[in-house]
C-alpha positions as CSV (number, residue, x, y, z in Angstrom):
1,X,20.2,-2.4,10.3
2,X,22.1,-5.2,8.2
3,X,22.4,-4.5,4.4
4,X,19.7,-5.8,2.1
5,X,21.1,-8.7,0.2
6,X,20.5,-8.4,-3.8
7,X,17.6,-11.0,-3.3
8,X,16.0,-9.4,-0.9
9,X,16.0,-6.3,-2.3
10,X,14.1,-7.5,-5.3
11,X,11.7,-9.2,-3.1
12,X,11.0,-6.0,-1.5
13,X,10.6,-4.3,-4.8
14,X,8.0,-7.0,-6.0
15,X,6.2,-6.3,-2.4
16,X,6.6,-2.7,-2.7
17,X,4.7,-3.0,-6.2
18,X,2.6,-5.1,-5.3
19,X,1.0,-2.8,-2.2
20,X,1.4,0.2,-4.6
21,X,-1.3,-1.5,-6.9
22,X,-3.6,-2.6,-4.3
23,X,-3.5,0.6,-3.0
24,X,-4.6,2.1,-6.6
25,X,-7.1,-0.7,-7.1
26,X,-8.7,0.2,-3.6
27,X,-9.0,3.6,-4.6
28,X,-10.5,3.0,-7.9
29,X,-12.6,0.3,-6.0
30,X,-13.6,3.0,-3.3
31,X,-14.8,5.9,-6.1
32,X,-16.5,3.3,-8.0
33,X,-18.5,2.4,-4.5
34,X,-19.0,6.2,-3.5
35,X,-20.3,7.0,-7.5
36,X,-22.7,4.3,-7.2
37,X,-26.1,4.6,-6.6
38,X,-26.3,2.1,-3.8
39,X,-23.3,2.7,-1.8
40,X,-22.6,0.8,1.3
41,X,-21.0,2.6,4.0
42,X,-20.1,-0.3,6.2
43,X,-18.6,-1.6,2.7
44,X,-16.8,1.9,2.0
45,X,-15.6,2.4,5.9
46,X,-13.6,-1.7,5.6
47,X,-12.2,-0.5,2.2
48,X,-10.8,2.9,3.3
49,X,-9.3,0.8,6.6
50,X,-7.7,-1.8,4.2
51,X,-6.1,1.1,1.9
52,X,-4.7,2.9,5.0
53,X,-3.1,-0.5,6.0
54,X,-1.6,-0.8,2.5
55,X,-0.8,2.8,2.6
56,X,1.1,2.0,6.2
57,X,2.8,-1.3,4.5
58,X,4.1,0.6,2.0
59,X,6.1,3.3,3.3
60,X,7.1,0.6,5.9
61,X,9.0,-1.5,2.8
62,X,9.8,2.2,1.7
63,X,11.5,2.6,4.8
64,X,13.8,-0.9,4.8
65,X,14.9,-0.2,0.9
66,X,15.3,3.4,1.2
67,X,16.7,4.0,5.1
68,X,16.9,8.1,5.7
69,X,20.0,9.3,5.5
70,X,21.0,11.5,7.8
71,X,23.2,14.7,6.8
């Protein structure tokens, strides 16, 4: 793999923080659902799906800014 250039290292970043908040927000969003007294489980099943795909993006950035090293 090619060296990140400065730019796109910071644009990665920004991503990276980015999914990191949605992520938190969806959780929030999804204990806020559950806690309710109406909860919707088709509504609770999409949001869990979308966190796991942020979850997935983000160790997918995680894994292009910080590539394991191999000792």
């Amino acid at each position: 793999m090619l060296p990140l250039t400065k730019i796109q290292k910071a644009r990665l970043g920004l991503e990276l923080a980015t999914k990191r908040q949605e992520h938190a927000d969806l959780k929030e969003s999804i204990n806020l659902v559950i806690n309710s007294h109406c909860t919707d489980k088709m509504l609770v099943q999409r949001m869990k799906k979308r966190k796991l795909a942020v979850k997935d993006k983000i160790i997918e950035i995680e894994k292009i800014i910080l590539p394991e090293i191999i000792a």
